[in-house]
The first five atom37 places (N, CA, C, CB, O) and aatype in JSON, in Angstrom:
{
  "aatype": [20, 20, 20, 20, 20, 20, 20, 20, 20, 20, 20, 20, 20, 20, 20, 20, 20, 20, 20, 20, 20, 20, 20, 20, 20, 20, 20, 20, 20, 20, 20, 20, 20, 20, 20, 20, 20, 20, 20, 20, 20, 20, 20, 20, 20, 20, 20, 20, 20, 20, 20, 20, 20, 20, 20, 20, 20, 20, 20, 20, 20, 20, 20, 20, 20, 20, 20, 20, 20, 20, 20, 20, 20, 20, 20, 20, 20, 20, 20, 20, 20, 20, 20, 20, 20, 20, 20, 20, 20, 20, 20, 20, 20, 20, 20, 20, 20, 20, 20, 20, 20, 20],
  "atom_mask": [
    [1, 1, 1, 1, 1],
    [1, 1, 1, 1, 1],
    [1, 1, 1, 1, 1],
    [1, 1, 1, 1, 1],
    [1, 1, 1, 1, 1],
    [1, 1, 1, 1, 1],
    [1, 1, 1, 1, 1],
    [1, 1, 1, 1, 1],
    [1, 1, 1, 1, 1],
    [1, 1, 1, 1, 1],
    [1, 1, 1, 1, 1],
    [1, 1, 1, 1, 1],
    [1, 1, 1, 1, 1],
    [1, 1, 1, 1, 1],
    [1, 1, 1, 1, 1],
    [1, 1, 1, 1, 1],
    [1, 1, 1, 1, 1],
    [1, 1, 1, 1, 1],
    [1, 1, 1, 1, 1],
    [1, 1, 1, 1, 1],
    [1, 1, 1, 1, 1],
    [1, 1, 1, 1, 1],
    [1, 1, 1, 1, 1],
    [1, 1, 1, 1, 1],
    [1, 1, 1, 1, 1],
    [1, 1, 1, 1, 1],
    [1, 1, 1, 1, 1],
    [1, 1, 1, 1, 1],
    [1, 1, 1, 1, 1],
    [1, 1, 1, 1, 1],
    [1, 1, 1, 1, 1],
    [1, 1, 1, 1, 1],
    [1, 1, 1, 1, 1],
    [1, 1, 1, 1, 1],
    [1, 1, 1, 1, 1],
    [1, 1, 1, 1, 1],
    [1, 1, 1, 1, 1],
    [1, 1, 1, 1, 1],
    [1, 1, 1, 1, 1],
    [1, 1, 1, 1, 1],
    [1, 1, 1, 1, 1],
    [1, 1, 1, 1, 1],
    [1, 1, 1, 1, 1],
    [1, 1, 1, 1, 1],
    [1, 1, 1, 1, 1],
    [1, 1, 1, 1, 1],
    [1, 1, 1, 1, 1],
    [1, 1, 1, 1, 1],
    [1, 1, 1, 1, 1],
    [1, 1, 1, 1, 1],
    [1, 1, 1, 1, 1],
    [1, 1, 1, 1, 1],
    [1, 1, 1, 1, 1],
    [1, 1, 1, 1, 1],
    [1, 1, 1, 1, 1],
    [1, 1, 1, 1, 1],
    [1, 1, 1, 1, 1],
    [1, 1, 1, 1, 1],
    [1, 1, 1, 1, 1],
    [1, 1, 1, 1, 1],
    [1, 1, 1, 1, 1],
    [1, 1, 1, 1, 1],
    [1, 1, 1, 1, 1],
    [1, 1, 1, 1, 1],
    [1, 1, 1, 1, 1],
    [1, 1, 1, 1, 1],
    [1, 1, 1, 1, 1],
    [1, 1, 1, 1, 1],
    [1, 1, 1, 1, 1],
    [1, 1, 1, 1, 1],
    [1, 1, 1, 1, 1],
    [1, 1, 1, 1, 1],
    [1, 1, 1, 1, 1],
    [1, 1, 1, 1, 1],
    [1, 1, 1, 1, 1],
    [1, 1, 1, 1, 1],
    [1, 1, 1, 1, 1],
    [1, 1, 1, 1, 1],
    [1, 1, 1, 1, 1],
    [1, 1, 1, 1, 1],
    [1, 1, 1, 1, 1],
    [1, 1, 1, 1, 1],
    [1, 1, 1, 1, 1],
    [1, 1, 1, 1, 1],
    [1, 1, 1, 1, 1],
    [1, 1, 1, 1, 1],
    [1, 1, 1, 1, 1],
    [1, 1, 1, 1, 1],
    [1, 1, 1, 1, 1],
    [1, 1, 1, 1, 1],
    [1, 1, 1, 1, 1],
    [1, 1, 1, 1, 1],
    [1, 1, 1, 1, 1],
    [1, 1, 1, 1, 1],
    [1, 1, 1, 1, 1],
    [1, 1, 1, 1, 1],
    [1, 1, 1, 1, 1],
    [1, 1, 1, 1, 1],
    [1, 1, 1, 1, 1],
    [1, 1, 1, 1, 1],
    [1, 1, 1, 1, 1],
    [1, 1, 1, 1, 1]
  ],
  "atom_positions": [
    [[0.85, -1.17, 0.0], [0.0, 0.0, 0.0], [0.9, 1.24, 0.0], [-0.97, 0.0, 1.22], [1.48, 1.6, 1.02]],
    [[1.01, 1.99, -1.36], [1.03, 3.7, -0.94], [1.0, 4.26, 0.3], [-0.03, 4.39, -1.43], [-0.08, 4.51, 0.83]],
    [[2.5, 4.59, 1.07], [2.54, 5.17, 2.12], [2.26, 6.86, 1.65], [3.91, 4.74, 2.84], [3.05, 7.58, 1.03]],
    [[1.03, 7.18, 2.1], [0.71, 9.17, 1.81], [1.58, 9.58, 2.92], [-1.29, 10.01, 2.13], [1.27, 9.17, 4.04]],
    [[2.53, 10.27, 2.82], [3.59, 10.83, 3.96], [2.68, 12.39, 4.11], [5.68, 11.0, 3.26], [1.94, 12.83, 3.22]],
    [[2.9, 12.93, 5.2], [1.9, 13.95, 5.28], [2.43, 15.13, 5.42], [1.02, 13.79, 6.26], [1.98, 16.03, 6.14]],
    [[3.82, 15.21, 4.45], [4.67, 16.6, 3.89], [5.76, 16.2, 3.35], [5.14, 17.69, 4.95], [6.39, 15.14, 3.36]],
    [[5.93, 17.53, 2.73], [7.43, 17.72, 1.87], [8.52, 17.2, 2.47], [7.9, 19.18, 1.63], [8.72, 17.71, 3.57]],
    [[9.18, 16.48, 2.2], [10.56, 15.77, 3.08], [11.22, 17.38, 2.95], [11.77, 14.06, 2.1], [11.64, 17.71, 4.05]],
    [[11.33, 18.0, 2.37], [12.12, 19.28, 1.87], [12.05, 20.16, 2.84], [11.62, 19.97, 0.62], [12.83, 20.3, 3.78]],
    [[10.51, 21.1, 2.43], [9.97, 22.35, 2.83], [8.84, 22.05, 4.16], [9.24, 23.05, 1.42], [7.93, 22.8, 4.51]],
    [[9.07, 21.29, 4.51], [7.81, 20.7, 5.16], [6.2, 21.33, 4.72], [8.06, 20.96, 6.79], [5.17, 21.31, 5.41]],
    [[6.37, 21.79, 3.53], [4.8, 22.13, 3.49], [3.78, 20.97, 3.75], [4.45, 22.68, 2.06], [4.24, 19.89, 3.41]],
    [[2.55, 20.91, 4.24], [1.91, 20.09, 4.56], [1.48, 19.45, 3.42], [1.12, 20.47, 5.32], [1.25, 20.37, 2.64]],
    [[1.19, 18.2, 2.76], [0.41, 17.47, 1.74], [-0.39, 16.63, 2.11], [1.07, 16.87, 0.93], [-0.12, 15.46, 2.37]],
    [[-1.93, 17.35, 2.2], [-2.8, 16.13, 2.71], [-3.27, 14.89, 1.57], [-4.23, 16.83, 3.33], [-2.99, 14.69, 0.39]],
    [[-4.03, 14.25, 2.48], [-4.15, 12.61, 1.48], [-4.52, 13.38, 0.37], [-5.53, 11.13, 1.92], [-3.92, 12.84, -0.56]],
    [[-5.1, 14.25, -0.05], [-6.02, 15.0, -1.27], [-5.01, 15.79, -1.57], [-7.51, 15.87, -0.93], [-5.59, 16.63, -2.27]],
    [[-4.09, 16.06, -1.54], [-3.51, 17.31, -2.3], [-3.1, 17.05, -3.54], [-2.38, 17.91, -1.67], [-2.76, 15.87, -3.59]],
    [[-2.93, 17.68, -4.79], [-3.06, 17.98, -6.16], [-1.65, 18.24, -5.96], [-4.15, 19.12, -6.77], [-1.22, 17.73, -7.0]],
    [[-0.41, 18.78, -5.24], [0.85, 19.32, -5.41], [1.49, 18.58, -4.85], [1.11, 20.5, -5.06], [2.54, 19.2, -4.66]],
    [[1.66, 17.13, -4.2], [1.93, 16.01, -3.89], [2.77, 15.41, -5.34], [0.58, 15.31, -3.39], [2.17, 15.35, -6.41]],
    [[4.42, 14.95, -5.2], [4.83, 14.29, -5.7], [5.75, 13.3, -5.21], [5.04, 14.84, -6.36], [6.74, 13.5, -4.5]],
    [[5.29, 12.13, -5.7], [6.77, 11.17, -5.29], [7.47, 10.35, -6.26], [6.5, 10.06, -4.22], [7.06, 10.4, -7.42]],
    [[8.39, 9.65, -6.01], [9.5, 8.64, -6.97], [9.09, 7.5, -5.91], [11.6, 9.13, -7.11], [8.66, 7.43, -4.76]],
    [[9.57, 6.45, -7.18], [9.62, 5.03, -7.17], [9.71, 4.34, -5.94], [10.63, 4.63, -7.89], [9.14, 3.25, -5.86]],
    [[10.52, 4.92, -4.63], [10.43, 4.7, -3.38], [9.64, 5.6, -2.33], [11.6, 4.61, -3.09], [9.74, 5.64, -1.11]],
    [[8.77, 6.33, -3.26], [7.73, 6.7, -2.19], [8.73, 8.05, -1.24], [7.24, 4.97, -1.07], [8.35, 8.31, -0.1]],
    [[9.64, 8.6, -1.66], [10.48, 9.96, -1.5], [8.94, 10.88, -1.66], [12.01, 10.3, -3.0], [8.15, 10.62, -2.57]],
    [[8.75, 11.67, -0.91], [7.58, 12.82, -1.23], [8.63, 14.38, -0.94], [5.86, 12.62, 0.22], [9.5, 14.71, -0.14]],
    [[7.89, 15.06, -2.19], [8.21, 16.69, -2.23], [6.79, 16.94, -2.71], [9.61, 17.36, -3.4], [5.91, 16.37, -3.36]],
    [[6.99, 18.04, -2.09], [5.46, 19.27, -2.84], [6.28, 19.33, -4.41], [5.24, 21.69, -1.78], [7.41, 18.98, -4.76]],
    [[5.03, 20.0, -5.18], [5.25, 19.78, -6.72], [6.9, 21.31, -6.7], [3.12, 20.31, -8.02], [8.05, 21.01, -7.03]],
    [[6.62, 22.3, -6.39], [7.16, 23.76, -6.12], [8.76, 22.9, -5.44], [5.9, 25.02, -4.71], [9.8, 23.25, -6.0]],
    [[8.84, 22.12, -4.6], [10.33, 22.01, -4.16], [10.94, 20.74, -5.46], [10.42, 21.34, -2.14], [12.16, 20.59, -5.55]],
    [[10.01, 19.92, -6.38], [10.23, 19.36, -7.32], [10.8, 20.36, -8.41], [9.13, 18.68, -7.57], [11.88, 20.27, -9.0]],
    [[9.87, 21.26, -8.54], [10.39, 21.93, -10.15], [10.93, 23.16, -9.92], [9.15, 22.22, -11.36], [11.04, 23.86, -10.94]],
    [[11.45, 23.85, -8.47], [12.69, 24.5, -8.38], [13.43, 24.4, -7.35], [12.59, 25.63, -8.53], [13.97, 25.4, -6.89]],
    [[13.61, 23.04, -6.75], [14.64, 22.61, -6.37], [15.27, 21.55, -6.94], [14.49, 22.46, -5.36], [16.16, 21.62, -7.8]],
    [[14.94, 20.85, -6.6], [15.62, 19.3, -7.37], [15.59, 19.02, -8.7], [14.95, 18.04, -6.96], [16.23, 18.04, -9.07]],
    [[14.97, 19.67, -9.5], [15.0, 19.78, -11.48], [14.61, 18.39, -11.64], [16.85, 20.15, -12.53], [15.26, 17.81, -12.5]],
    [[13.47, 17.48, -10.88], [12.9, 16.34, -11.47], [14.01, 15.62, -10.8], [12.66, 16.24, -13.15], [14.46, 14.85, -11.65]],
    [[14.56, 15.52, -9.88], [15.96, 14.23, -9.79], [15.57, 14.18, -8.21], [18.15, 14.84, -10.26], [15.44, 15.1, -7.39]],
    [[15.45, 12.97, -8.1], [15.17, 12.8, -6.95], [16.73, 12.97, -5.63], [14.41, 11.35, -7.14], [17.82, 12.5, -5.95]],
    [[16.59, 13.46, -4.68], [17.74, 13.53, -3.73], [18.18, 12.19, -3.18], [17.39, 14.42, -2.57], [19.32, 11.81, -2.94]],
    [[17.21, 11.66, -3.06], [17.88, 10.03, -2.37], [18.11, 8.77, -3.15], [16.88, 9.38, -1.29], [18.84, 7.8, -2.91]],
    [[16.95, 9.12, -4.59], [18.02, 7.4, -5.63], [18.06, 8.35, -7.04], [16.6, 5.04, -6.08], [17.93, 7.74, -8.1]],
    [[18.19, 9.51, -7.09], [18.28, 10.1, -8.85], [17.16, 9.49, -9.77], [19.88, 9.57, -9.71], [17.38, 9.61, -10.98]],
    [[15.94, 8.82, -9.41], [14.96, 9.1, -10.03], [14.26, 10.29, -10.49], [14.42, 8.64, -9.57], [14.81, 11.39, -10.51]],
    [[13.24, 10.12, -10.81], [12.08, 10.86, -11.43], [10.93, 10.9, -10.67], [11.69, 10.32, -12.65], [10.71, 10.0, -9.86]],
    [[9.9, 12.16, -10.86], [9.09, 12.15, -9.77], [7.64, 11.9, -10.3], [9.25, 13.44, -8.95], [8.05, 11.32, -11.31]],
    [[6.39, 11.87, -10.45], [4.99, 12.25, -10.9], [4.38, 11.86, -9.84], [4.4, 11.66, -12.17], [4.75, 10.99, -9.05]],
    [[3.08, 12.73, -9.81], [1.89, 12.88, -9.36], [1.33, 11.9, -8.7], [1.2, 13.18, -10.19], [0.57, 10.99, -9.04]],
    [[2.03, 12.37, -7.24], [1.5, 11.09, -5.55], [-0.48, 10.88, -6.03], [1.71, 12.57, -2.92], [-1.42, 11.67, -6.11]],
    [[-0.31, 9.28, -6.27], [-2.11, 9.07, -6.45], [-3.04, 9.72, -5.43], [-2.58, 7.43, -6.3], [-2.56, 9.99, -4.33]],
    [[-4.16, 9.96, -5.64], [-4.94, 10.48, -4.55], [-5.86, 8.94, -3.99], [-6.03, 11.93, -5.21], [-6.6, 8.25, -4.69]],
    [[-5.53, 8.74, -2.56], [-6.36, 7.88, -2.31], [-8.17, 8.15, -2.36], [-5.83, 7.53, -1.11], [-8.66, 9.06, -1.68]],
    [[-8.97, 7.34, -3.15], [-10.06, 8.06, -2.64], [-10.91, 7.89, -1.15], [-10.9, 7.87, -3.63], [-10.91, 6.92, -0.39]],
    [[-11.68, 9.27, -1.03], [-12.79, 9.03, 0.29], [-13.31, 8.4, 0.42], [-13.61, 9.55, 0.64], [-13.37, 7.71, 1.43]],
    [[-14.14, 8.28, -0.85], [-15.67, 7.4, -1.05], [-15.33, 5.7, -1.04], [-16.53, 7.85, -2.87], [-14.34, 5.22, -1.6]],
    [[-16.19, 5.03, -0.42], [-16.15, 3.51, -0.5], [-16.64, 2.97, -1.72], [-16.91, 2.87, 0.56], [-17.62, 2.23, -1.73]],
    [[-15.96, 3.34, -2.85], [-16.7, 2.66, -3.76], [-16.72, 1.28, -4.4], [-16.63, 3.28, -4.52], [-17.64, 0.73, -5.01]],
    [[-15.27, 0.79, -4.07], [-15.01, -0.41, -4.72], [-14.12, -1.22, -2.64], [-13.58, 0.01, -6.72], [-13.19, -0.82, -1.94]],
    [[-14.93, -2.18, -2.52], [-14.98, -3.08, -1.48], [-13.87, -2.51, -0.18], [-14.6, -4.61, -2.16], [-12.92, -3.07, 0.37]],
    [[-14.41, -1.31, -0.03], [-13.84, -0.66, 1.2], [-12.27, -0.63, 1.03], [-14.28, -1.48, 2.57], [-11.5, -1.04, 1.89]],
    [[-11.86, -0.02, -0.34], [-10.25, 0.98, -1.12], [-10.56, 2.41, -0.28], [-10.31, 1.42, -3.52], [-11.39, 3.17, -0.77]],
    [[-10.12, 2.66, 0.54], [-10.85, 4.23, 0.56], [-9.87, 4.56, 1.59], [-12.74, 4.48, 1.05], [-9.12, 3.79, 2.19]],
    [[-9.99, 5.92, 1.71], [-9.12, 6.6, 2.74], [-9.54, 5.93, 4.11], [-9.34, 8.29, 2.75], [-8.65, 5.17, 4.5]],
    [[-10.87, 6.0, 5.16], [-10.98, 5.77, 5.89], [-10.6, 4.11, 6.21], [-11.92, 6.35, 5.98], [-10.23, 3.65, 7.29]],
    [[-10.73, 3.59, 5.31], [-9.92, 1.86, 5.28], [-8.5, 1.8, 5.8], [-9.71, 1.19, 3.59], [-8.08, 1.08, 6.7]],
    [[-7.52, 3.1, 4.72], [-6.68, 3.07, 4.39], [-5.93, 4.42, 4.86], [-6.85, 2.69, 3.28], [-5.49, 5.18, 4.0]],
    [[-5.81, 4.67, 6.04], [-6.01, 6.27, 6.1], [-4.16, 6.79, 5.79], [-6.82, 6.87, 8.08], [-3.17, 6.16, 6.16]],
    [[-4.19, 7.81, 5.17], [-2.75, 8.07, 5.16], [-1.63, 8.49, 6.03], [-2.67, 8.73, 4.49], [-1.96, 9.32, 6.87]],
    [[-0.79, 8.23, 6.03], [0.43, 8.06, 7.09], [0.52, 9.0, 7.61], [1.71, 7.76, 6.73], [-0.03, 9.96, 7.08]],
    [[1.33, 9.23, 9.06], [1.58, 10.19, 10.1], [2.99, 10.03, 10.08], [0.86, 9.97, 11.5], [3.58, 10.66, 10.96]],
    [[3.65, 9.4, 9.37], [5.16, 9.36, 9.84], [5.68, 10.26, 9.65], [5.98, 8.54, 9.41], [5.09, 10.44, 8.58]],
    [[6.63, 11.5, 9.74], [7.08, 12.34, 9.12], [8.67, 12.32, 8.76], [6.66, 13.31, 9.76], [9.53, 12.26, 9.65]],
    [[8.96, 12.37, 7.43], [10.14, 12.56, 7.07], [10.69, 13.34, 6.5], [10.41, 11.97, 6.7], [10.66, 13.46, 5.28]],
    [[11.47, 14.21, 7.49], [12.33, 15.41, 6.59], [13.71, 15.23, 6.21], [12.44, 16.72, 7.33], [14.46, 14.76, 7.06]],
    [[14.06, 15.46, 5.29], [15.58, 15.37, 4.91], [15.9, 16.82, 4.28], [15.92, 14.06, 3.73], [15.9, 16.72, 3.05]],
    [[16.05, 17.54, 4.5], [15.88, 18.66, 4.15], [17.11, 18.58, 2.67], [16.1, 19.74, 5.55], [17.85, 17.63, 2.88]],
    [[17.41, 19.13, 1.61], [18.37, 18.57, 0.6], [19.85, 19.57, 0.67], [17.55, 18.62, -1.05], [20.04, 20.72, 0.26]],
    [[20.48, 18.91, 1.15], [21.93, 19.54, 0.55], [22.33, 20.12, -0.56], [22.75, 18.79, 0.46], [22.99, 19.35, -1.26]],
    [[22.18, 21.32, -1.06], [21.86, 21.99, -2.3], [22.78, 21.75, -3.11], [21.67, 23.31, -2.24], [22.67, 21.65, -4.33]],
    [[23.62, 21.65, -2.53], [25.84, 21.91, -3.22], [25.61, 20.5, -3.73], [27.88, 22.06, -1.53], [25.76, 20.41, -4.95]],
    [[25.15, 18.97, -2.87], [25.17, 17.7, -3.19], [23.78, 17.38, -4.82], [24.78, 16.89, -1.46], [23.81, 16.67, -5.83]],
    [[22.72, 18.43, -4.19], [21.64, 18.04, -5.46], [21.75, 18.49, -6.71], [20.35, 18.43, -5.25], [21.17, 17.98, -7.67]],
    [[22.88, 20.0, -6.78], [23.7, 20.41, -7.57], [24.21, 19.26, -8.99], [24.78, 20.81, -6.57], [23.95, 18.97, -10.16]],
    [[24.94, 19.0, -8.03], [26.33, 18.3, -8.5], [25.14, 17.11, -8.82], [27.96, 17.97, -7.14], [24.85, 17.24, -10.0]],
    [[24.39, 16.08, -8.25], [23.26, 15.23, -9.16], [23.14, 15.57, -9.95], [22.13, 15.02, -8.97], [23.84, 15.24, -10.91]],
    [[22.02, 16.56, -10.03], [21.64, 17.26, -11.19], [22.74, 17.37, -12.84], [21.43, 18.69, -10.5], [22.67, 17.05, -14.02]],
    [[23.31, 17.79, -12.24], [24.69, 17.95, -13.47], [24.83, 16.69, -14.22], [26.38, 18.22, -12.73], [24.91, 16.69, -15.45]],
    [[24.86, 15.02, -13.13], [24.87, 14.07, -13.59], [23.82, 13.73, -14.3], [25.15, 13.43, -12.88], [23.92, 13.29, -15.45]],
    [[22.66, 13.91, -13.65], [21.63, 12.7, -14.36], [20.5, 13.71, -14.86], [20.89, 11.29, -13.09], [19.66, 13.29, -15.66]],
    [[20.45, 14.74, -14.53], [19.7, 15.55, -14.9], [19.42, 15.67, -16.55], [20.19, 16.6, -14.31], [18.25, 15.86, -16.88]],
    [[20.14, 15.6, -17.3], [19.75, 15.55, -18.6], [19.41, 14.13, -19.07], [20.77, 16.15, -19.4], [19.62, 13.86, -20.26]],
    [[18.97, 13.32, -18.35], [18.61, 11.97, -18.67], [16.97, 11.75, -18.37], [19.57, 10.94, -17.77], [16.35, 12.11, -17.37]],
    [[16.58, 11.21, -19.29], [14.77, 11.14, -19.43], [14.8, 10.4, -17.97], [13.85, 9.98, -21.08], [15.91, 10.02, -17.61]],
    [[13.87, 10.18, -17.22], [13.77, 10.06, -16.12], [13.59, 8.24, -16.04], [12.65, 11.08, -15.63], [13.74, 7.57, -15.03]],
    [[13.27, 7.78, -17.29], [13.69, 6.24, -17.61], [14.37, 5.73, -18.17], [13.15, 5.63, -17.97], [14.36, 4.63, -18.72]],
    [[15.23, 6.68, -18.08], [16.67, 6.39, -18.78], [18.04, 6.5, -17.2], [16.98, 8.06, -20.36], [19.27, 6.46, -17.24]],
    [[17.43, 6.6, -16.47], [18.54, 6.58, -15.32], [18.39, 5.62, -14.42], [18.62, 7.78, -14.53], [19.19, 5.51, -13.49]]
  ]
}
């Protein structure tokens, strides 16, 4: 199951289960969309992936109790705030690489 982390590892802005500016990579890394596309240039800080659009769990029970209240989203909080000089120097590497190409 989709761990919904309930903020920016970055900026700590808050991202609730519903938020539209919610992004993560392949290991479930979460940034708000704003610390994605001017901080990190699409490259993730902890494996140099790629990021898109954290699913929205839904509210409603529609299909055999999938739903937020089933499934409610996580409280854990993880900040890593990013070493700019280190996401830099990523960037430089993998940054010009399609994001399935790294």
């Amino acid at each position: 199951m989709l761990e919904l982390r309930p903020c920016c590892e970055h900026c700590e802005t808050p991202l609730a289960a519903n938020a539209t500016n919610a992004m993560i990579c392949s290991f479930e890394c979460t940034f708000c969309k704003e610390c994605v596309e001017t901080v990190l240039a699409n490259v993730c800080p902890n494996c140099g992936g790629g990021f898109c659009a954290r699913p929205i769990r839904p509210e409603a029970d529609w299909v055999n109790g999938n739903n937020l209240s089933h499934y409610p989203a996580g409280k854990r909080v993880v900040i890593k705030a990013v070493n700019l000089s280190q996401q830099k120097s990523l960037v430089e590497r993998v940054g010009t690489l399609a994001p399935n190409k790294r």
